[in-house]
C-alpha positions, -999 to +999 in steps of 0.1 A: -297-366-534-335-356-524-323-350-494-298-323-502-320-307-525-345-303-501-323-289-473-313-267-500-349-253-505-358-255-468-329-234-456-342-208-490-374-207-476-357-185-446-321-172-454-322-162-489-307-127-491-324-123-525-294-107-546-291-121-577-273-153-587-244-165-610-262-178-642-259-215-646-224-215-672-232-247-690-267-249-708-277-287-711-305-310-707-319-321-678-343-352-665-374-337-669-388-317-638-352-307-631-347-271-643-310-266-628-283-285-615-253-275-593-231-298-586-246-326-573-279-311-563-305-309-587-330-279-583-367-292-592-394-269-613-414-280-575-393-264-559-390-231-574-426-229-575-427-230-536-402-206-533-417-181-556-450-186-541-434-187-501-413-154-508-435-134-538-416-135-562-411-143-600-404-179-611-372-162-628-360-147-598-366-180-572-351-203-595-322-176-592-324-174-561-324-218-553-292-219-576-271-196-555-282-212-526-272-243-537-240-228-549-233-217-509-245-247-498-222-264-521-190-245-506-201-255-475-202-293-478-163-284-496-152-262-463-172-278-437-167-315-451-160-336-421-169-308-391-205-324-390-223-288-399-235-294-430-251-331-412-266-306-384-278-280-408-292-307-427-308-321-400-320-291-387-336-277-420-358-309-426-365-310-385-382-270-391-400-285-427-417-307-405-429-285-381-435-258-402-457-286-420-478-295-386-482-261-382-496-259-419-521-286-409-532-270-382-543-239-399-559-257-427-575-278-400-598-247-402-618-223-374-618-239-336-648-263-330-669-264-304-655-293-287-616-278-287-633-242-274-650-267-246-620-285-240-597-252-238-624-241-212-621-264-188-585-257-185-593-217-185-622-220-165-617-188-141-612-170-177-643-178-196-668-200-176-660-191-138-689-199-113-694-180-081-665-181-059-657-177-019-622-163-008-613-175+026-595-178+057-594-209+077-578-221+109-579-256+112-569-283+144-549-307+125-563-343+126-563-369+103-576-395+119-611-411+107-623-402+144-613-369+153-602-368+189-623-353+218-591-330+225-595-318+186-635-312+189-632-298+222-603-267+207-621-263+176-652-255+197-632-234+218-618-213+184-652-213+173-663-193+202-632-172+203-633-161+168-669-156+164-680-121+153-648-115+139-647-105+100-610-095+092-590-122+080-551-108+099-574-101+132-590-137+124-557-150+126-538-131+150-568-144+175-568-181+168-529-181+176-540-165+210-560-195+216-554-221+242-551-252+222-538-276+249-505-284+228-531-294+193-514-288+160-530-257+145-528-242+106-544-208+099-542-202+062-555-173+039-565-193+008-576-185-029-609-181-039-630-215-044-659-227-062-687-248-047-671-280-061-637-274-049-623-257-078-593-235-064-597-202-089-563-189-082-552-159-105-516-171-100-522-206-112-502-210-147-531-211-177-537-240-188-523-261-158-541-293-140-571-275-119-562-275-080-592-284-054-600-281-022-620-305-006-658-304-014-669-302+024-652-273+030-659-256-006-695-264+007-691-249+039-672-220+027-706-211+003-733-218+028-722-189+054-752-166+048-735-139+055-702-124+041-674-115+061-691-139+084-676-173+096-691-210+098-693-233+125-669-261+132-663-279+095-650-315+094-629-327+064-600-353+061-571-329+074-591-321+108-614-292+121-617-261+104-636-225+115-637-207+086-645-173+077-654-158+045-642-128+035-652-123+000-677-139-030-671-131-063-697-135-090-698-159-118-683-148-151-692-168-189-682-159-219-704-167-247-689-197-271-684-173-305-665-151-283-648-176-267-635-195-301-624-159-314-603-156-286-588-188-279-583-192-316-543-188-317-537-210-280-562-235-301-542-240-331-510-243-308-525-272-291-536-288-324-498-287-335-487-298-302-508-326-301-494-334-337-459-326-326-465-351-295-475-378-312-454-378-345-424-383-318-445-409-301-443-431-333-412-421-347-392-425-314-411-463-313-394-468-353-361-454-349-342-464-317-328-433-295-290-445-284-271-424-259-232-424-250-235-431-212-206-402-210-229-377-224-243-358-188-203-354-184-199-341-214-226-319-216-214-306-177-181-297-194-195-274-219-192-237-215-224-224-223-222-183-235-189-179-230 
């Protein structure tokens, strides 16, 4: 019976058209806290409070407004009986109180704290706390070996030569591919900008996403050529020898924390109700078994979506 009755008011909160409703026809008492009854749904003094409150209107008006919703809903479980709507709707309705209720808690969770505005950072580092960055072009004899090879040294000193003096990353490359490299694999690559730890500050990366790195040796390397465009030496990391030439540094950007947390204030609270959101499933999914019917991909594959 709650259950209806609370669908009932859920479904209020966002469909009611607001036209008036039939007056109740029989005038009785009730269990006390119950200020109308239709049909088997009883409509709770609670309730019309919420509504009244939720939608700005008179006590009078939202308790008119709860009894003809219930007497639609009522219609529906007579038309729809044994279709499974009124089960989905049902579902559905208590499904949105729920997260409208995280979201709730989220808000009254209050302004974002220091440590969330912190956390958010680190994910939006190139945003609000970027440090000085190096955009780059590399070409690099592939070798993974512990050990690089004599043959490996020997053409990376021989693109190091060829390549010296050079400060335009297409000419950069279009030079090392007209290098004799005695049959070595070679890779020239025009990277992203990169901070001295590795950090890849790539303006295409989605926000928020896992931060992408480049090893520190080279990030290291790529910073200590003194002069920019200018290239480096030969540079040794795990995927072989690199020559590497700097094209561009870009200064560091922060944001103070105030204006930070005014920012990030909406993206904050969305995390907060995620992480809510995340974990209510966690525990409910470990209390009430999922079951699937192992036809269900074939099913799903026969349904004609938008048509």
């Amino acid at each position: 019976m709650w259950r209806r009755c609370f669908m009932v008011g859920v479904l209020l909160l966002a469909c009611s058209s607001g036209q008036d409703a039939p007056r109740a026809a029989e005038i009785t008492t009730l269990p006390e806290g119950v200020i109308a009854r239709v049909g088997d749904d009883e409509i709770r003094a609670e309730l019309v409070t919420q509504i009244a409150s939720a939608q700005g209107v008179s006590l009078r008006e939202a308790r008119e407004r709860a009894i003809s919703d219930a007497l639609f809903a009522a219609h529906a479980r007579k038309v729809l009986s044994g279709t499974g709507w009124v089960e989905s709707a049902e579902r559905s309705a208590l499904a949105r109180a729920v997260l409208e209720e995280i979201r709730r808690e989220a808000d009254a969770a209050g302004p974002p704290s220091d440590a969330e505005v912190e956390e958010l950072t680190l994910l939006r580092w190139l945003d609000f706390a970027r440090p000085p960055l190096v955009r780059t072009t590399h070409v690099v004899v592939q070798d993974d070996a512990a050990q690089k090879s004599e043959k490996s040294r020997r053409v990376a000193e021989r693109l190091r030569e060829a390549l010296a003096g050079i400060v335009d990353g297409k000419a950069f490359e279009e030079k090392a591919k007209s290098v004799d490299v005695e049959g070595a694999n070679i890779k020239v690559e025009h990277l992203p900008p990169v901070a001295l730890d590795g950090r890849i500050g790539d303006p295409n990366a989605q926000p928020g996403s896992e931060v992408a790195r480049f090893e520190v040796s080279y990030a290291k390397a790529a910073h200590a050529i003194s002069e920019v465009p200018g290239s480096s030496g030969v540079i040794e990391t795990s995927f072989g020898l690199h020559v590497i030439l700097a094209l561009e540094r870009l200064p560091e950007k922060t944001v103070p924390i105030e204006e930070r947390r005014q920012l990030m204030a909406r993206e904050i609270l969305d995390r907060r109700a995620r992480k809510r959101h995340h974990a209510l499933l966690e525990a409910t999914n470990r209390a009430v078994p999922v079951m699937l019917d192992r036809g269900t991909n074939d099913l799903l594959a026969r349904v004609q979506v938008g048509k």
